[in-house]
C-alpha positions in Angstrom: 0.0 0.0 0.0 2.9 2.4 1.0 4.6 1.7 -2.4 1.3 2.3 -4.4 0.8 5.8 -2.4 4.8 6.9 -3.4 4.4 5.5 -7.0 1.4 7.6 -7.1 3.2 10.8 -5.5 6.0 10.0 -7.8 3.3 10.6 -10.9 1.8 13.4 -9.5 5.1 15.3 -9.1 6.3 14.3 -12.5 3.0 15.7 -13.5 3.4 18.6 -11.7 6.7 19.7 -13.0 5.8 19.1 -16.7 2.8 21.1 -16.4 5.2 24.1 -14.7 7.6 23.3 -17.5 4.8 24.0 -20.1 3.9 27.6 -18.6 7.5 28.6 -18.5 8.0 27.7 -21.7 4.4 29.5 -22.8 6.0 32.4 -21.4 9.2 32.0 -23.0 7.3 31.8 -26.1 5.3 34.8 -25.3 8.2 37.3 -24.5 9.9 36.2 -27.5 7.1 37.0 -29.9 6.6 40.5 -27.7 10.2 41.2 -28.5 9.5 40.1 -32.2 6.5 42.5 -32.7 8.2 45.3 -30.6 11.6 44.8 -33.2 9.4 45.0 -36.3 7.2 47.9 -35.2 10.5 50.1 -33.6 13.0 49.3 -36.4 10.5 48.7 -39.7 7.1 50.1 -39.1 8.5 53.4 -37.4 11.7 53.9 -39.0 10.0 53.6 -42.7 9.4 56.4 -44.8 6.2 54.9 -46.1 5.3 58.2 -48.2 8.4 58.2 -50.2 7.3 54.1 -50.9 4.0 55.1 -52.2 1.3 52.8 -53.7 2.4 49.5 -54.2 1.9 50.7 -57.9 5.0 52.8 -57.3 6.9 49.9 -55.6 6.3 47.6 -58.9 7.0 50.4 -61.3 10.3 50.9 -59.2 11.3 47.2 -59.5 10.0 47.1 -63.1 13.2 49.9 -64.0 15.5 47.0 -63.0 14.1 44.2 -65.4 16.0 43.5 -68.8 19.8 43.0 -69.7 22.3 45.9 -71.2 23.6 43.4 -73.5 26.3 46.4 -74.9 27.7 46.1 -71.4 28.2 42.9 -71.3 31.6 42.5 -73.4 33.1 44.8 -70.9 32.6 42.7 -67.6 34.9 40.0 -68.5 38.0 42.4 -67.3 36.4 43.6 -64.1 35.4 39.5 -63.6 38.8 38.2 -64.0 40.1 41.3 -61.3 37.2 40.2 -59.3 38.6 36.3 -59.4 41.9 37.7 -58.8 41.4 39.9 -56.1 40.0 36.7 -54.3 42.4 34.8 -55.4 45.8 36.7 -54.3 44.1 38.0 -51.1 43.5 34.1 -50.1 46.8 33.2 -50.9 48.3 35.9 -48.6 45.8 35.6 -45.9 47.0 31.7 -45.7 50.7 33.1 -45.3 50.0 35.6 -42.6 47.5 33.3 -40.8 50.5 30.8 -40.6 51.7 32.6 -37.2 48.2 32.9 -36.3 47.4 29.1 -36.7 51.1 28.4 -34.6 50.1 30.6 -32.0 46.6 30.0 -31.8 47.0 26.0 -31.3 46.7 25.5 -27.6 48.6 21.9 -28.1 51.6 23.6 -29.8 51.9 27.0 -28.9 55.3 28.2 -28.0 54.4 30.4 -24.8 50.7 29.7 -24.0 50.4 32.6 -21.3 51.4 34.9 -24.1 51.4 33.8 -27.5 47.7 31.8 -27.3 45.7 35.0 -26.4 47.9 37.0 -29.4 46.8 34.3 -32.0 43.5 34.2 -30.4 43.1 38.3 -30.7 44.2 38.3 -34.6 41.3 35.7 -35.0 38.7 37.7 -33.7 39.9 41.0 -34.7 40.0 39.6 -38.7 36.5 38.3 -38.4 35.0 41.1 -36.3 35.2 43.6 -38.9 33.8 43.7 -42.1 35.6 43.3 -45.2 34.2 46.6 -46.6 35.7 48.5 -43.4 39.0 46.8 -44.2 38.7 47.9 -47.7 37.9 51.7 -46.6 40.9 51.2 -44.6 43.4 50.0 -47.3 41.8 52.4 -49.6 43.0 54.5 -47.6 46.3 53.5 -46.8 47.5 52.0 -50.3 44.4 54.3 -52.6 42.5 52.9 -55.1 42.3 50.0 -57.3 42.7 45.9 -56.8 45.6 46.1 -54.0 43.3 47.4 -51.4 40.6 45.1 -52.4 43.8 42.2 -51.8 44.5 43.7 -49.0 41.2 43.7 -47.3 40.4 39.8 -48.6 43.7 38.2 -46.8 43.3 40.5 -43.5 39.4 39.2 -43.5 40.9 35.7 -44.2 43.1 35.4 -41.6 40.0 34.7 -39.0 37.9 32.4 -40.5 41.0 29.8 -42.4 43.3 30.1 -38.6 40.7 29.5 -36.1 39.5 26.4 -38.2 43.0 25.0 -38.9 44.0 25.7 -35.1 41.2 23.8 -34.0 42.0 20.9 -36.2 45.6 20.7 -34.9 44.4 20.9 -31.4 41.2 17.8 -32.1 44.1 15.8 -34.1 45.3 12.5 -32.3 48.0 13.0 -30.1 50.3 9.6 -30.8 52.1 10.6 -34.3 53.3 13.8 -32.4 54.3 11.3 -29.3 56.2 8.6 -30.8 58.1 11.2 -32.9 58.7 13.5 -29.9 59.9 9.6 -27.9 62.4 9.0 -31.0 64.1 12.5 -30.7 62.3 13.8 -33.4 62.4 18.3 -33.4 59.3 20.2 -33.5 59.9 20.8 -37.2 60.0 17.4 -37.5 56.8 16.8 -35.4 54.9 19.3 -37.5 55.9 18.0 -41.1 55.4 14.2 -40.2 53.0 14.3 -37.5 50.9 17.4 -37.3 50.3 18.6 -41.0 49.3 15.1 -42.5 46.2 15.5 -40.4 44.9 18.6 -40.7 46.0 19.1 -44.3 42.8 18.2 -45.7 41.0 20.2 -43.2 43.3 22.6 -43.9 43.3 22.9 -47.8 39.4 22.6 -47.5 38.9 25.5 -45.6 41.4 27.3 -47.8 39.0 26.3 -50.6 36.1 27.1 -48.9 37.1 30.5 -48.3 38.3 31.9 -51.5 34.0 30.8 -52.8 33.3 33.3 -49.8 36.1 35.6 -51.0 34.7 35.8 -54.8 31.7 37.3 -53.1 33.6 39.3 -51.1 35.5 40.8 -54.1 32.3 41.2 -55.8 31.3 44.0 -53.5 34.6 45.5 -52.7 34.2 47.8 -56.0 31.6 49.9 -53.8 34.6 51.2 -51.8 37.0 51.6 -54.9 38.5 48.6 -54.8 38.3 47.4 -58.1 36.0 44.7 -60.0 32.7 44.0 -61.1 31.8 46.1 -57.7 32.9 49.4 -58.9 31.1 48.9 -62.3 28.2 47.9 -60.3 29.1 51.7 -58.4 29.2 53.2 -61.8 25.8 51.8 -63.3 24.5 52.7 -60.1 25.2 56.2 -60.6 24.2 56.7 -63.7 20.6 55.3 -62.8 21.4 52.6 -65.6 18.9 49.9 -63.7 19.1 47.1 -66.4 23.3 47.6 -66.4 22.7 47.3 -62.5 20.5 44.2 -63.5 23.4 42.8 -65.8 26.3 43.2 -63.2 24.4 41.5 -60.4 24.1 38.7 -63.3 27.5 38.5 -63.6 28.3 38.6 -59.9 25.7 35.6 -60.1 27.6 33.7 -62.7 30.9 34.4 -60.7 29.8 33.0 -57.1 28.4 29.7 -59.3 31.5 29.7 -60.9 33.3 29.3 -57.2 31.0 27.2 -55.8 31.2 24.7 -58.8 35.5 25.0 -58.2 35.1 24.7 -54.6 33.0 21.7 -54.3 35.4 19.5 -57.0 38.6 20.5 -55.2 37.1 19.3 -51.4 35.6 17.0 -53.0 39.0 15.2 -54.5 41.0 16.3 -51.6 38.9 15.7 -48.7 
């Protein structure tokens, strides 16, 4: 009889607590939406200048500007593309050099002077992915002026976050007993890295490499806006000269472009991974 009274007891507490879990997460549910509505209203609804939208007549007439193709500009994109591909291609390439510190510093397992050189590496990371590529770009504008070396520039400072943390946290995940037994035979730390360390996280490594210059071709893309070079700054230019159908035709080729990279990028893991 005790033991059927506790079993029941047992129920009705489990019970209990569900149905307590189920108002708290009503509430949740409740607060989040609130915040939702209160978002939309504060930073859409209010902030809108809904007499310069106009009727949704104007809005279609708006969009309507940018439908057709300036076929007379397309035979002079294929220079701004190739730039565009070559910007993302150099500024990968030397943000893999100058992340090559980053990725020694930044592995906890192999770290020279973890007090000091761990938090360094670990500050370059987020520093390089903290700020946006076209702030970069402003920035090497700036230093360096106009044209495809600041757009370079901004791509392998930007790439230095993303392609270091990854391969750090590879080296750190890889399986400790290659470095070992190399280290037990007398074996240097060059030595370690070479035949222990890089065979694992190459793959990883060249992956991520890949995988970052497709994000990098649609960086580039963009970079023009700044004076950077590529099919950005003709985008600028079409832009300012209300030419909506040249606008239509870069953001084609900008299309054409990130395909393009995604096509290279999933063949290369693809027979390396």
């Amino acid at each position: 009889m005790a033991t059927a009274q506790a079993t029941a007891d047992q129920v009705e507490r489990i019970i209990a607590a569900r149905s307590k879990t189920k108002i708290v997460r009503l509430l949740i549910f409740v607060v989040v939406l609130a915040l939702v509505f209160l978002s939309v209203k504060t930073t859409i609804v209010d902030d809108t200048d809904w007499a310069r939208i106009g009727s949704v007549w104007n809005v279609l007439e708006s969009i309507g500007q940018f439908i057709g193709i300036n076929w007379s500009l397309v035979p002079n994109l294929w220079q701004p593309a190739l730039e565009t591909i070559m910007v993302a291609t150099l500024g990968t390439l030397l943000g893999v050099v100058v992340c090559i510190p980053a990725i020694w510093f930044g592995a906890l397992n192999i770290t020279p002077f973890a007090p000091i050189t761990y938090p360094i590496a670990r500050l370059m990371m987020t520093l390089s992915r903290s700020i946006h590529e076209i702030v970069w770009a402003l920035f090497f504008v700036a230093a360096v002026g106009l044209g495809a070396l600041a757009g370079v520039l901004a791509i392998a400072v930007r790439s230095v976050g993303f392609i270091a943390k990854m391969t750090a946290e590879a080296i750190e995940d890889l399986d400790p007993r290659p470095v070992e037994a190399i280290r037990a035979v007398g074996g240097s730390e060059f030595q370690v890295f070479i035949y222990a360390i890089l065979p694992q996280v190459l793959p990883v490594m060249v992956g991520v490499i890949v995988f970052e210059w497709e994000i990098n071709i649609r960086r580039s893309s963009i970079l023009g806006l700044v004076g950077a070079g590529g099919l950005g700054l003709v985008f600028f230019r079409q832009l300012n000269t209300f030419n909506y159908p040249g606008v239509t035709t870069v953001i084609l080729a900008i299309l054409v472009l990130i395909l393009f990279g995604e096509m290279v990028s999933y063949y290369v893991r693809k027979a390396i991974i």
